[in-house]
C-alpha positions as CSV (number, residue, x, y, z in Angstrom):
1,X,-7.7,14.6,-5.2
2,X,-5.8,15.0,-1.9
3,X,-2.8,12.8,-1.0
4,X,-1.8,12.3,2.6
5,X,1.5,10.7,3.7
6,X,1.2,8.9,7.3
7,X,3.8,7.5,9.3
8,X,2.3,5.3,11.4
9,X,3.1,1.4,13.1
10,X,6.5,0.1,14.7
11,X,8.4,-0.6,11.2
12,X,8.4,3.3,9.9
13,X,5.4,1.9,7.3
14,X,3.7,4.9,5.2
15,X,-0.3,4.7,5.4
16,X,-2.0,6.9,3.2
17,X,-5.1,8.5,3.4
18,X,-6.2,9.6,-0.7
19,X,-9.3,11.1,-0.6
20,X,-12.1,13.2,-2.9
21,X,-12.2,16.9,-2.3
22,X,-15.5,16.8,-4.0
23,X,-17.5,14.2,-2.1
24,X,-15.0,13.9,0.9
25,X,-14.7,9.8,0.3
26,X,-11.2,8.6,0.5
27,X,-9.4,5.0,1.1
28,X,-6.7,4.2,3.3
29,X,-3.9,2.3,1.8
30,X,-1.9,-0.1,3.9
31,X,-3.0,0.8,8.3
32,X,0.1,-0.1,9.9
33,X,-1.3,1.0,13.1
34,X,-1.9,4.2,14.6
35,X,-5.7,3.7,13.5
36,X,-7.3,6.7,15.7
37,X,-4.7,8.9,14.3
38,X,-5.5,7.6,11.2
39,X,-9.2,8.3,11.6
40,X,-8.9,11.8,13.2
41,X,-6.9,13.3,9.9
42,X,-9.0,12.1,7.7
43,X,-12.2,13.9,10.1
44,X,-9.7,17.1,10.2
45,X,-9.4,17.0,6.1
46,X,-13.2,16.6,6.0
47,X,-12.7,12.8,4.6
48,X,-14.8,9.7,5.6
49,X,-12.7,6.4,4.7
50,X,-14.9,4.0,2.6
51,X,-12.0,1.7,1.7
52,X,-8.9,0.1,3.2
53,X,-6.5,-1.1,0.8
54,X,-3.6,-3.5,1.2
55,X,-0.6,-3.1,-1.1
56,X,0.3,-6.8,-0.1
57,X,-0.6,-9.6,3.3
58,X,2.3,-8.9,5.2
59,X,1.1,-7.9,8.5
60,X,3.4,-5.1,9.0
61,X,1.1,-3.5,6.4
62,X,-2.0,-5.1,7.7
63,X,-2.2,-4.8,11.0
64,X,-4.4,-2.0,11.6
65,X,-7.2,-3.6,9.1
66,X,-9.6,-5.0,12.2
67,X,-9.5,-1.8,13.9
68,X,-9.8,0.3,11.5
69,X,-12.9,-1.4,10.1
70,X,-13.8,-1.3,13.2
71,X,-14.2,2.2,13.4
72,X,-14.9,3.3,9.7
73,X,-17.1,0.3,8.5
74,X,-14.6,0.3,5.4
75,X,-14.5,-3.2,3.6
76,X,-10.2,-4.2,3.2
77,X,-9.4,-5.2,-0.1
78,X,-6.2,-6.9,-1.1
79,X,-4.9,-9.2,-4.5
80,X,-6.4,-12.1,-4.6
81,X,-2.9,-14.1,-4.9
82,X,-2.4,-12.5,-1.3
83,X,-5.9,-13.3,0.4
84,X,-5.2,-16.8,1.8
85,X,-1.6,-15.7,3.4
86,X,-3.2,-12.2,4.8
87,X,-4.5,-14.5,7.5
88,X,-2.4,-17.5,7.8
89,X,-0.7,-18.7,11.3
90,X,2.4,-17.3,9.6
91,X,1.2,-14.0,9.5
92,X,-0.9,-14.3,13.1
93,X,2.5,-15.2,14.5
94,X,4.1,-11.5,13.2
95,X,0.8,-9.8,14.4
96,X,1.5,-11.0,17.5
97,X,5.0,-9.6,17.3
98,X,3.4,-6.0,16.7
99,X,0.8,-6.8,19.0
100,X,-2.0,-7.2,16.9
101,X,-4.4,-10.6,17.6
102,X,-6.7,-10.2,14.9
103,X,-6.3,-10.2,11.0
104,X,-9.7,-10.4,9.5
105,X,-10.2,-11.5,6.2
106,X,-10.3,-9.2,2.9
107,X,-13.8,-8.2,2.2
108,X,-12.8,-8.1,-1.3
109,X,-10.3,-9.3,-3.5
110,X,-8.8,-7.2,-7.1
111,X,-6.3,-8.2,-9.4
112,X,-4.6,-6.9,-12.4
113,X,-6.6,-3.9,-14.3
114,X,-8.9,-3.6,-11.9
115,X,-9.9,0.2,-10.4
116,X,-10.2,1.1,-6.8
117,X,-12.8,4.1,-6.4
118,X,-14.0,7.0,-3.9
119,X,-15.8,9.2,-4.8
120,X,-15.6,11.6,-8.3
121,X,-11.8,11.9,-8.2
122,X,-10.3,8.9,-6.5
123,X,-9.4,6.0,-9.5
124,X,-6.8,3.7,-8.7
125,X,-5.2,1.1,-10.8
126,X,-4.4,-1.8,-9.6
127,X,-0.9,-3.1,-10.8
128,X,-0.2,-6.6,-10.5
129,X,3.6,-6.2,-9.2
130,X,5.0,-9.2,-7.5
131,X,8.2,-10.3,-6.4
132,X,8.0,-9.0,-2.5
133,X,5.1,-11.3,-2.2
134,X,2.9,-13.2,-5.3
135,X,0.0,-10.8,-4.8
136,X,2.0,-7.4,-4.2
137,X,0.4,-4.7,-5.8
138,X,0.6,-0.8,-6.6
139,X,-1.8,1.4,-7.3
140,X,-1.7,4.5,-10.1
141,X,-3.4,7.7,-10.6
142,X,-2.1,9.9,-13.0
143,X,0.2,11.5,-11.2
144,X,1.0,9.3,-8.5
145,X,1.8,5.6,-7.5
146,X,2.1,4.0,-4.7
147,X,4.4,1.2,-4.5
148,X,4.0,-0.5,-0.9
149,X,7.0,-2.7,-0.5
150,X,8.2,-3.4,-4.3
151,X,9.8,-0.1,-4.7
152,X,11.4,2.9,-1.8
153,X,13.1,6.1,-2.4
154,X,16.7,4.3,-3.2
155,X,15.9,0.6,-2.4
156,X,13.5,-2.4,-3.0
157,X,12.0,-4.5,-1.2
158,X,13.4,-7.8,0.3
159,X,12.8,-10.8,-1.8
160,X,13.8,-13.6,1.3
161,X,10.0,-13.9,2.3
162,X,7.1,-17.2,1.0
163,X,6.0,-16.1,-2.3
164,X,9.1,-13.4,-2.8
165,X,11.0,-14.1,-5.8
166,X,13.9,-11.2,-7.0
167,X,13.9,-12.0,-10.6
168,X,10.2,-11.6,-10.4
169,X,10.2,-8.1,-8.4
170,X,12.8,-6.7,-10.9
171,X,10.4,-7.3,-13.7
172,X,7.3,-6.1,-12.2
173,X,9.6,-2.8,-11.5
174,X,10.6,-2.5,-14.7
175,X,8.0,-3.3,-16.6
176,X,4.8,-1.9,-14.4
177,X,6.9,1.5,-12.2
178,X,9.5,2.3,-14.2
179,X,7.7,2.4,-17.4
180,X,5.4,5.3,-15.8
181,X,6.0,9.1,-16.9
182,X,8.6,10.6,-15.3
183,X,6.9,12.7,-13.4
184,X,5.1,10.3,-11.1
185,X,5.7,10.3,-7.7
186,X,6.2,7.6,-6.3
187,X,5.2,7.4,-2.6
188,X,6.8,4.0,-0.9
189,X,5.5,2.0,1.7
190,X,8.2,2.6,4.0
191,X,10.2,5.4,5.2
192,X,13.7,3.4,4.7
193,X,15.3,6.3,2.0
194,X,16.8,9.8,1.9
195,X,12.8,11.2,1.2
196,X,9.7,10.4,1.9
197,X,8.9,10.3,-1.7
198,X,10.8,10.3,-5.2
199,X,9.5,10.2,-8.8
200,X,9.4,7.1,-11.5
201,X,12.6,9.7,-13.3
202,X,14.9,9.6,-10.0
203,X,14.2,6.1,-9.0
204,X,14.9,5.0,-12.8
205,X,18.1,7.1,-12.8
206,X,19.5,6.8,-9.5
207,X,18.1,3.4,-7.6
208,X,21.1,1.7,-7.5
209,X,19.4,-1.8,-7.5
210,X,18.0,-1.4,-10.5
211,X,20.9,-1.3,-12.6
């Protein structure tokens, strides 16, 4: 399985392209923006996106979805707690802000338990994880997790947003991240810490908000 960390939008949001070496499918998790770019390094690894994932409906993380499906075909998926608010005037209003117009509705919802596919090697799990919004979400591969905007390298995300909740995000952290083997790497949905990526061991031992 291939991992590919992408910087891409105007709030330093990772995208990530994780794709199967064996058939060449991969999903995108969380366009920010930056779709061509997006779409040209998946055609330089040799991967056709088949999927767009959303780790949560926060535009910032969504804003890319009509383009991108625009150019790929690729259905969006998101929680289904998050489905209604991924295109509410709320949200339209912050699209606007990162000039976006159009959020289009998931193709598909997921919830807890359930397993993302592309191709042979690509197997996601969805965890249920919310706090930053009711439907956040990361996903697991042995190996890896990606942890959108409930956990960064150092930090967490904020909590002051509808459907956030602290006490709620600490748990989900706790008991869904943290509880991972140590070796996991975690890669966050933003690029606000020291790395671009830590482990479930350093975040545990080290993330100062979650002591």
């Amino acid at each position: 399985m291939k991992v590919i960390q992408l910087l891409v939008g105007q709030m330093q949001v990772f995208a990530y392209l994780v794709g199967c070496e064996k058939t060449g499918e991969a999903v995108v998790i969380d366009p920010a923006g930056n779709e061509e770019a997006i779409v040209a390094k998946a055609q330089e690894e040799g991967l056709k996106i088949v999927k767009i994932v959303n780790t949560h409906a926060h535009p910032d993380h969504t804003c890319g979805n009509a383009k991108l499906k625009k150019l790929t075909g690729a259905p969006i998926i998101i929680h289904e707690a998050d489905a209604e608010a991924m295109t509410s005037p709320h949200s339209l209003d912050f699209a606007r802000m990162l000039g976006c117009s159009e959020l289009p509705p998931a193709d598909q919802t997921v919830t807890d338990g359930d397993v993302i596919t592309a191709g042979e090697e690509v197997k996601l799990a969805v965890l249920s994880t919310p706090g930053h919004s009711a439907g956040c979400i990361c996903l697991y591969t042995p190996g890896h997790v990606f942890t959108g905007d409930t956990l960064f390298v150092g930090g967490v995300g904020r909590t002051d947003l509808p459907g956030g909740s602290w006490p709620r995000m600490l748990n989900s952290i706790k008991s869904r991240i943290l509880t991972l083997p140590d070796d996991t790497i975690v890669w966050p949905g933003h690029h606000y810490g020291m790395a671009p990526k830590s482990t479930v061991k350093q975040e545990r031992e080290t993330n100062d908000f979650l002591r």
